[in-house]
C-alpha positions as a Markdown table, in Angstrom:
| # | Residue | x | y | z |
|---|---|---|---|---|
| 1 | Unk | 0.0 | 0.0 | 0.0 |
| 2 | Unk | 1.5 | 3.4 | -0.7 |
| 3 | Unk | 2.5 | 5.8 | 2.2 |
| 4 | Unk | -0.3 | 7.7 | 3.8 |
| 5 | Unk | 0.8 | 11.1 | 4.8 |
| 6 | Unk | -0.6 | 12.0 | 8.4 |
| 7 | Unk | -2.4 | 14.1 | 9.7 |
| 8 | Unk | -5.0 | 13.4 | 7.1 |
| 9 | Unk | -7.2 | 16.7 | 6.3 |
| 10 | Unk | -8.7 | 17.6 | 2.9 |
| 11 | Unk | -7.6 | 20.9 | 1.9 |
| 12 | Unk | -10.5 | 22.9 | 0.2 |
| 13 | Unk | -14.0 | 24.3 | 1.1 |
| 14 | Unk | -16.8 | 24.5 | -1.3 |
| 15 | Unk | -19.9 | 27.1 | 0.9 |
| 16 | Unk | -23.3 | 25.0 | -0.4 |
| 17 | Unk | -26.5 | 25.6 | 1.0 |
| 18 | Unk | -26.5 | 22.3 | 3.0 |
| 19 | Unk | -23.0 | 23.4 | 4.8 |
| 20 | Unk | -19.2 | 24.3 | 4.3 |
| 21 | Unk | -17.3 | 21.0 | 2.8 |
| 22 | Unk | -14.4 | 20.2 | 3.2 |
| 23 | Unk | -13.0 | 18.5 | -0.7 |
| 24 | Unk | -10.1 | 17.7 | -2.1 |
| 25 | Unk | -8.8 | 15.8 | -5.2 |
| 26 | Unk | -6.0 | 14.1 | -6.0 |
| 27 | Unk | -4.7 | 12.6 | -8.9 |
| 28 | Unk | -6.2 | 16.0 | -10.9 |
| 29 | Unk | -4.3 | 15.6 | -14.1 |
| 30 | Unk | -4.1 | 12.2 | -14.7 |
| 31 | Unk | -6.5 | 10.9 | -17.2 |
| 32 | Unk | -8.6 | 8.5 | -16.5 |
| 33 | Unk | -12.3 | 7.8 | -15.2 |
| 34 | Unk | -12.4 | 10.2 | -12.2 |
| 35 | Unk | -13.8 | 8.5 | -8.9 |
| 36 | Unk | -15.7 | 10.0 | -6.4 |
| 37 | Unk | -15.3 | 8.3 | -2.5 |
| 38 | Unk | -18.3 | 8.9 | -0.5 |
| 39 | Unk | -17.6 | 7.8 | 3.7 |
| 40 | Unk | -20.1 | 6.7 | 5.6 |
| 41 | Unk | -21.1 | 7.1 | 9.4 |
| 42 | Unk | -19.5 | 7.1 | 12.5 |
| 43 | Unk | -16.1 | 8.3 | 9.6 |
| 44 | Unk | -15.0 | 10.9 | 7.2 |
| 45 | Unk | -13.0 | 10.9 | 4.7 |
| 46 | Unk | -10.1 | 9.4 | 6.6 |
| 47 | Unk | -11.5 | 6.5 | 5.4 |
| 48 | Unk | -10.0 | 6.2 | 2.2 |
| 49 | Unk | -6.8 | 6.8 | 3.1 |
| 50 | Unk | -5.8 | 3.9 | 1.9 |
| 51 | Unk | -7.1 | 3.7 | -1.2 |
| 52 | Unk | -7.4 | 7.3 | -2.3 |
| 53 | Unk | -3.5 | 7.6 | -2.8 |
| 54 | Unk | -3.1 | 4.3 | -5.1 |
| 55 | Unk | -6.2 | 4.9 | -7.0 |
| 56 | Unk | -4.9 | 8.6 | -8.0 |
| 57 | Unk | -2.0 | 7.4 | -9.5 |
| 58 | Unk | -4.2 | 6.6 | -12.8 |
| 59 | Unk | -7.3 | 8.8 | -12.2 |
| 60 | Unk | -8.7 | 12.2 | -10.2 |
| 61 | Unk | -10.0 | 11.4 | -7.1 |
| 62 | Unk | -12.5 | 13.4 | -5.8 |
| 63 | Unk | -12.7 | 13.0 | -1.5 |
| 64 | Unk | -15.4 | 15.3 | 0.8 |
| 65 | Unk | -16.5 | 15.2 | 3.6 |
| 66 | Unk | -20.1 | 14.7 | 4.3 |
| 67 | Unk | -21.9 | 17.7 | 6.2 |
| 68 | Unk | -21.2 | 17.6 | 10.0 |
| 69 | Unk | -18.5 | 14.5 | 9.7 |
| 70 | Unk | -14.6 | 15.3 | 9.2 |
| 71 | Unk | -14.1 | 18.9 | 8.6 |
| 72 | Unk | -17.2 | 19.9 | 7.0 |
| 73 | Unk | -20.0 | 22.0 | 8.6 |
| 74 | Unk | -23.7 | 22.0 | 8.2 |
| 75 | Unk | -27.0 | 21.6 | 9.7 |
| 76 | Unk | -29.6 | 18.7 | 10.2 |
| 77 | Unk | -27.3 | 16.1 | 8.6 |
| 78 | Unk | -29.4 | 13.0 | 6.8 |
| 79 | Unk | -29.2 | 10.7 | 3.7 |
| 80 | Unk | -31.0 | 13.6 | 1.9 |
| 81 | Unk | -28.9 | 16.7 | 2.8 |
| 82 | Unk | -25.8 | 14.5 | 1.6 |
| 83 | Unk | -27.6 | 13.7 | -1.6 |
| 84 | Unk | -27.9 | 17.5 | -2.1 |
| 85 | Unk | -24.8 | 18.2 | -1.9 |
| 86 | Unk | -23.1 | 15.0 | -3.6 |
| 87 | Unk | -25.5 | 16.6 | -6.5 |
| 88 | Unk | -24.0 | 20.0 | -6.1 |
| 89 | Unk | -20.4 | 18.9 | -5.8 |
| 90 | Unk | -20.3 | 17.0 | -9.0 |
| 91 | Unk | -21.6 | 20.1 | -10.6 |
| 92 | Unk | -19.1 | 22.1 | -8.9 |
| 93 | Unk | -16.5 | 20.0 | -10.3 |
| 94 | Unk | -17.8 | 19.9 | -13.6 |
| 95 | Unk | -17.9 | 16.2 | -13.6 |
| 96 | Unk | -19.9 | 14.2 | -16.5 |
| 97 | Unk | -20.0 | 10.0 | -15.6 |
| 98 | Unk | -17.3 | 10.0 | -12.9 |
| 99 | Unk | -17.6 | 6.7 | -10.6 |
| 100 | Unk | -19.6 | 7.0 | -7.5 |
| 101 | Unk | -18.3 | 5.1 | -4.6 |
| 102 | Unk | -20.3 | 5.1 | -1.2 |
| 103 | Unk | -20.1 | 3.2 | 2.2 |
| 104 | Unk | -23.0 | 3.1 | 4.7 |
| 105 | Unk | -25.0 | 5.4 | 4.3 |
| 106 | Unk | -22.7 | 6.9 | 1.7 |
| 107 | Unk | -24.2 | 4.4 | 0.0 |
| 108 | Unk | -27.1 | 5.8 | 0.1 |
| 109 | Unk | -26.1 | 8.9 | -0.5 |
| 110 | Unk | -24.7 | 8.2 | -3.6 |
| 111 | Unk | -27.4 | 6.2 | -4.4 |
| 112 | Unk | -29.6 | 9.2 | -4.1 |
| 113 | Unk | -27.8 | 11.9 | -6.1 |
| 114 | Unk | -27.9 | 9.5 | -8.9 |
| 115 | Unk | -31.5 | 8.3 | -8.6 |
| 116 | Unk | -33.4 | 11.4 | -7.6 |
| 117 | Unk | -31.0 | 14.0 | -8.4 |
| 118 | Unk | -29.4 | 12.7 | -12.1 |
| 119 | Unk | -26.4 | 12.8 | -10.9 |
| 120 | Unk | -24.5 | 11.2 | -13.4 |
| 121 | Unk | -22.3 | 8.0 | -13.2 |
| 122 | Unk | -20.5 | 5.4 | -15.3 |
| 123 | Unk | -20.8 | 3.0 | -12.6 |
| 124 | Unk | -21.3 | 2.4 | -9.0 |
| 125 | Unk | -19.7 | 1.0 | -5.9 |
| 126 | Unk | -22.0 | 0.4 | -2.9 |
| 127 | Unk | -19.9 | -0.9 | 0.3 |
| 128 | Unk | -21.0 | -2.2 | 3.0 |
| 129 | Unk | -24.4 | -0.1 | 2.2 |
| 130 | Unk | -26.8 | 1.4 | 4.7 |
| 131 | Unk | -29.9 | 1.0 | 1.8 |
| 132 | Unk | -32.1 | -1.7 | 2.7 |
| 133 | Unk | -34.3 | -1.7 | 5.3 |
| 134 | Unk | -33.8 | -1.9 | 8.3 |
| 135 | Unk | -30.1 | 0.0 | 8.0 |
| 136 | Unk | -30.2 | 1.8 | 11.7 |
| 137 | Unk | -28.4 | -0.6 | 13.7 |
| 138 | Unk | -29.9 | -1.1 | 17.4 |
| 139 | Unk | -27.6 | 1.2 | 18.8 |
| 140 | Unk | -27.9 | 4.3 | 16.9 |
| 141 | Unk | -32.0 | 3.3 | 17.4 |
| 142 | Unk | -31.5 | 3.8 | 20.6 |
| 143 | Unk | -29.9 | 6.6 | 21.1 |
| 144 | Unk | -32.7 | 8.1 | 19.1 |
| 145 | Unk | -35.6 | 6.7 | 21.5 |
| 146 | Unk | -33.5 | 8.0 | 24.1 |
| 147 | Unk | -31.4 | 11.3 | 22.8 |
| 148 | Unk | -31.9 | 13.5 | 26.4 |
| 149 | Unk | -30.3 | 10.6 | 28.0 |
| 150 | Unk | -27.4 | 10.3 | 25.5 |
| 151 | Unk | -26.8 | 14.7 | 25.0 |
| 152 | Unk | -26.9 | 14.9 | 29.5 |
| 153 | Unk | -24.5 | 12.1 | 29.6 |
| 154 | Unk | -20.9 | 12.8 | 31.6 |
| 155 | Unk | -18.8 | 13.3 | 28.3 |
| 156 | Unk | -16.2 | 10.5 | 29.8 |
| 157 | Unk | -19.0 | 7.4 | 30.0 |
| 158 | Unk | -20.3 | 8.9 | 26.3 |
| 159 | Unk | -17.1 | 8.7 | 25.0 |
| 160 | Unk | -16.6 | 5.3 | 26.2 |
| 161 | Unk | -19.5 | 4.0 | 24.8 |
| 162 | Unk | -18.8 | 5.6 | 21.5 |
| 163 | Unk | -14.9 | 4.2 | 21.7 |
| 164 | Unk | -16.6 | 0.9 | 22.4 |
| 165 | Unk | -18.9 | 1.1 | 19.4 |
| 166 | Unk | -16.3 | 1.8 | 17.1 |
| 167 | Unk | -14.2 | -0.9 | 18.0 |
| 168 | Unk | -17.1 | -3.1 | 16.6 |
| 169 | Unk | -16.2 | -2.0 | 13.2 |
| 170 | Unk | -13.8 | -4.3 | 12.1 |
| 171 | Unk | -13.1 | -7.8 | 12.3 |
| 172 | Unk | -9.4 | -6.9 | 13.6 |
| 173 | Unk | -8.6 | -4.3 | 15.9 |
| 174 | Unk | -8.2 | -0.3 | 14.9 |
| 175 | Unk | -4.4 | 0.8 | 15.2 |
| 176 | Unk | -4.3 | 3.7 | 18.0 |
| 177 | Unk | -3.8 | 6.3 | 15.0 |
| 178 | Unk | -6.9 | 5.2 | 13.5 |
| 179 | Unk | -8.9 | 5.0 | 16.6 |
| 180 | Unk | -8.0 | 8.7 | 17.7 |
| 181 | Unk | -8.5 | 10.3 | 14.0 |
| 182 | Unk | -12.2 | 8.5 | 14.1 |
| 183 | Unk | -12.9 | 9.6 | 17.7 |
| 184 | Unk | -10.9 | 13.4 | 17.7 |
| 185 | Unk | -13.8 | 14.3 | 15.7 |
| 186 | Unk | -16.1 | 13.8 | 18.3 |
| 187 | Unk | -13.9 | 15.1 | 21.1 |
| 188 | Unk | -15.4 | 16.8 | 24.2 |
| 189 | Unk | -19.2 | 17.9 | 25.0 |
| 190 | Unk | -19.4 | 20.1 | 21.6 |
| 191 | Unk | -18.3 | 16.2 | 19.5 |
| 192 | Unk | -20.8 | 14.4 | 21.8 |
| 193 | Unk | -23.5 | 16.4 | 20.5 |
| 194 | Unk | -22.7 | 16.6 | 17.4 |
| 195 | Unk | -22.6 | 12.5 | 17.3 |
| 196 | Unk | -25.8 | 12.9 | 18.5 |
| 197 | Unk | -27.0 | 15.5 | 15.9 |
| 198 | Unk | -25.9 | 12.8 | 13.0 |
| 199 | Unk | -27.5 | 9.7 | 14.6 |
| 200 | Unk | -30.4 | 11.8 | 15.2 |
| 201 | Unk | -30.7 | 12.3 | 11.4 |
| 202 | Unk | -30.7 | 8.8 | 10.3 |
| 203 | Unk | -34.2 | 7.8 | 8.7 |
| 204 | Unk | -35.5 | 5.1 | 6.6 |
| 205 | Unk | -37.8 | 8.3 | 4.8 |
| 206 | Unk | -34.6 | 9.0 | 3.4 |
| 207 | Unk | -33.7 | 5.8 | 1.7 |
| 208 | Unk | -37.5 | 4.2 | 0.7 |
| 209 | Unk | -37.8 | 6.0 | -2.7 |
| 210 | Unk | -34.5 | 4.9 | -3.5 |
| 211 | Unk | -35.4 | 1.5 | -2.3 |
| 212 | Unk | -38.1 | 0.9 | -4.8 |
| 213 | Unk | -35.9 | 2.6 | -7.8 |
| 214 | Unk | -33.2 | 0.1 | -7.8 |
| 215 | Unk | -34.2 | -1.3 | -10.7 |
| 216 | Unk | -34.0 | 1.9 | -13.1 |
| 217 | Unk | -30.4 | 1.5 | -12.4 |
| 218 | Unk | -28.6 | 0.9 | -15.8 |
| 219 | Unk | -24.9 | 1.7 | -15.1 |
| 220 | Unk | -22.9 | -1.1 | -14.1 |
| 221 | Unk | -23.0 | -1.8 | -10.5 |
| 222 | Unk | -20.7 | -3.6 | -7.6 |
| 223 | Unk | -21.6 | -4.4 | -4.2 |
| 224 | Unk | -18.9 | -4.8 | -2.1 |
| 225 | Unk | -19.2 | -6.3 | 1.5 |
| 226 | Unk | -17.2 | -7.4 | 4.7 |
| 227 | Unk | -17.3 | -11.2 | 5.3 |
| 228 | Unk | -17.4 | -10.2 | 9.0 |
| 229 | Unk | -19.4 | -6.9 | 9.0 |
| 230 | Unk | -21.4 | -6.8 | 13.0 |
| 231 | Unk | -23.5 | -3.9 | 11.7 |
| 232 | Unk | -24.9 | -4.6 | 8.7 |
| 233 | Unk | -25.6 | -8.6 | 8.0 |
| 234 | Unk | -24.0 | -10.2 | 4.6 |
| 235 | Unk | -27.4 | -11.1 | 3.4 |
| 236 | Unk | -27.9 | -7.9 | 2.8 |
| 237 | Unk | -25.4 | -7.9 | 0.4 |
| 238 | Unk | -27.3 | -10.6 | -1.7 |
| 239 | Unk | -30.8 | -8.6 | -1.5 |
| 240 | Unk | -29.3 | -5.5 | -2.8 |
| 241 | Unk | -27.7 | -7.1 | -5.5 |
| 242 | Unk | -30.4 | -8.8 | -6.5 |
| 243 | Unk | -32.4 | -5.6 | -6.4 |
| 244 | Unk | -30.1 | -4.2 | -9.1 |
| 245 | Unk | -30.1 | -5.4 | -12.7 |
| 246 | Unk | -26.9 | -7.0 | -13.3 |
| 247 | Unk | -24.8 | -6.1 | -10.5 |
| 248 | Unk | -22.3 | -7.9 | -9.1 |
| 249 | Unk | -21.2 | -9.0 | -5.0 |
| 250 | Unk | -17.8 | -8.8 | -3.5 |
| 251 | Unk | -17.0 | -10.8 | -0.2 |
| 252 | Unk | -14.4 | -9.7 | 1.7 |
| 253 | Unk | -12.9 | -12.2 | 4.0 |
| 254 | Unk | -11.5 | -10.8 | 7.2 |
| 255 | Unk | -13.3 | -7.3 | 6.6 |
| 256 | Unk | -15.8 | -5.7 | 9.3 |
| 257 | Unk | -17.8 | -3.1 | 8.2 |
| 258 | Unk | -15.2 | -0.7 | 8.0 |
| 259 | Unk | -13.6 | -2.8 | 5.5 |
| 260 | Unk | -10.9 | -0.1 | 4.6 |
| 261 | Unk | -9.4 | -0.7 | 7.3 |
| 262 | Unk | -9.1 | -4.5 | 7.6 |
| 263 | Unk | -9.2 | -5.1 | 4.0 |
| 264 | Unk | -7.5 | -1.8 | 1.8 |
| 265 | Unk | -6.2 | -3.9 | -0.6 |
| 266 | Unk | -8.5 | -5.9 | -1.6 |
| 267 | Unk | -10.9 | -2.9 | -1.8 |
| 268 | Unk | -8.3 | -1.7 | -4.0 |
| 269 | Unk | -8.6 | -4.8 | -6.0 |
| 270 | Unk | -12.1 | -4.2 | -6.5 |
| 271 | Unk | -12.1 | -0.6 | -7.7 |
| 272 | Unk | -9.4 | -1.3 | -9.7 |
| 273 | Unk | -11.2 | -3.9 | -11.7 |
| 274 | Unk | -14.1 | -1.9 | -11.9 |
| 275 | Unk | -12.1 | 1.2 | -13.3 |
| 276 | Unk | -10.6 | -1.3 | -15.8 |
């Protein structure tokens, strides 16, 4: 895997009407099919470190940062704001059939800009997606049936629980780097409410029009899953699959849900065969 300059940060701002958003690209002159990496929840865009580097080499990569998560601002964050402004930033960027890449609900996201906003895509790359009903894991369930609780918590016991939680991402264990770049962001009483303000935002509304559109989907398509993934069953890697015409599935062995992290290279593997 290449080197991985830390501290990761992106090192742009686009102002949208959904927040401020942190973006960067790299790989901007190389020419081929440029790829656009969507994170997921509890992350940012530290998730791709891995990949983003190798997969520039040959391409522009474009990275953000979704509303709220990583160095982005915003308000209300949900599946839909993210949508908006996935929609905006490709138009920002000027981009015509890049390849959308989402995991968890960044899944969804992209699955959104492309499906109710045209966003426009020579293929897709759902990881690990929060799509199918019912994506809001237990936990994040509830701490919505019981948000007071969680926001009046001592900020040590909340940040234990959360450290706790995260842990349960991947099938291995998080190197102390990874752990603290993940949990930094929600650092202190100000990061435990804004944790709070993101799982507070998560709704099935969001993704149930998407749901039922699976089949308009016409541009090639791969899911791509974590053998191991606690959050989000394997099964639902067959069922969304099935839902779109002609896609394929990818089973990572060893991978959690957070399969960047236990698995870069194969993810790797699999984007670069779809680029091919």
């Amino acid at each position: 895997m290449p080197t991985v300059l830390s501290p990761w940060g992106l090192r742009d701002r686009v102002t949208l009407p959904t927040g401020t958003i942190a973006v960067d690209v790299l790989g901007a002159d190389r020419p081929g099919t440029p790829v656009v990496l969507t994170h997921g929840t509890p992350s940012w865009s530290y998730l791709w470190r891995h990949v983003a580097p190798a997969l520039a080499a040959e391409r522009p990569v474009y990275l953000w940062d979704l509303p709220t998560y990583g160095d982005s601002t915003g308000t209300q964050p949900s599946v839909r704001t993210h949508a908006r402004t996935l929609a905006a930033l490709a138009e920002h960027w000027g981009l015509d059939a890049p390849v959308l890449v989402g995991h968890d609900i960044g899944a969804a996201t992209v699955l959104r800009a492309h499906l109710v906003h045209g966003t426009p895509a020579s293929a897709l790359v759902l990881a690990d997606a929060a799509v199918l009903s019912p994506w809001v894991t237990a936990t994040a369930a509830h701490m919505q049936e019981h948000l007071e609780v969680y926001r009046t918590m001592p900020n040590a016991a909340f940040t234990a629980l959360i450290t706790a939680h995260l842990r349960t991402t991947v099938a291995g264990t998080l190197p102390d780097e990874a752990e603290r770049a993940y949990l930094d962001r929600y650092a202190g009483p100000a990061g435990q409410q804004r944790y709070l303000d993101q799982i507070a935002g998560f709704t099935e509304d969001d993704t149930r029009d998407v749901v039922a559109r699976l089949g308009e989907i016409t541009v090639p398509t791969d899911v791509v899953w974590g053998a191991e993934d606690s959050w989000l069953p394997a099964a639902a890697a067959t069922t969304l699959q099935d839902a779109v015409p002609g896609a394929r599935r990818h089973t990572l062995p060893g991978a959690g849900h957070f399969l960047t992290e236990d698995a870069p290279q194969a993810v790797l593997d699999v984007l670069t065969g779809v680029l091919r």
